[in-house]
N, C-alpha and C positions, 0 to 999 in steps of 0.2 A: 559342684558346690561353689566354689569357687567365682563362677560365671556369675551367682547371684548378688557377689558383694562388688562388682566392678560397676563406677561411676554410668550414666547415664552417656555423661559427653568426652568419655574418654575416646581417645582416637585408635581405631582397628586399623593395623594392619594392611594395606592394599592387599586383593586376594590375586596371587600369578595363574596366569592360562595360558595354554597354549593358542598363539595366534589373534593375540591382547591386542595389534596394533590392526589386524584385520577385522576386528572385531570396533572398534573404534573408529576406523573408516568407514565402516561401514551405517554404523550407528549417525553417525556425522552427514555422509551422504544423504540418510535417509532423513536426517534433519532439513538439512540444505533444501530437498524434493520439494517437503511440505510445506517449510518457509514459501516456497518461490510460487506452489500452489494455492497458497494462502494470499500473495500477493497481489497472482494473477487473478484468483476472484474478486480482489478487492480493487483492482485498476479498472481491470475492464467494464466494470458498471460507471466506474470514474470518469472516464476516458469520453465516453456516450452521454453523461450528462454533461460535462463540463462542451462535447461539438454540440449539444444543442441549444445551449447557453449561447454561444459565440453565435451558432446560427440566429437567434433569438435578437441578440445585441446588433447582427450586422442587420437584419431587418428595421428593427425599431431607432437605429442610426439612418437608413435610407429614408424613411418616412420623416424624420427629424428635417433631411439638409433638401427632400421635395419639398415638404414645409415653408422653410427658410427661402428657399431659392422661389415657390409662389410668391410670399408674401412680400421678396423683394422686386420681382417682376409685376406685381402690381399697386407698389409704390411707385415706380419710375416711371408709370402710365399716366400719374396723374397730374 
């Protein structure tokens, strides 16, 4: 009875186990796992757009300075 009149946001107790801190590494590690599994599916798509980006920029830079390097080889023709 008792249990029905205690506050909503009263603070329990920590509950003790045996092998609390094994149990917490372990919980932790398996955090850690999925974090970094979480990461690597998010880089690796990253990683692949962002080289064909660069690939993309160093093409349309080479077209830029043939461009430039025409247009001023046939100015100095004339």
């Amino acid at each position: 009875m008792s249990e029905e009149f205690k506050s909503p946001f009263q603070v329990q107790p920590p509950q003790v186990q045996q092998g609390g801190n094994d149990v917490v590494k372990g919980d932790l590690s398996t955090i850690l796992v999925g974090l970094g599994t979480m990461l690597d599916g998010t880089l690796t798509p990253l990683s692949k757009i962002v080289a064909q980006t660069l690939d993309s920029l160093t093409v349309v830079a080479k077209q830029i300075l043939d461009g430039l390097s025409n247009s001023l080889n046939d100015n100095k023709g004339r």
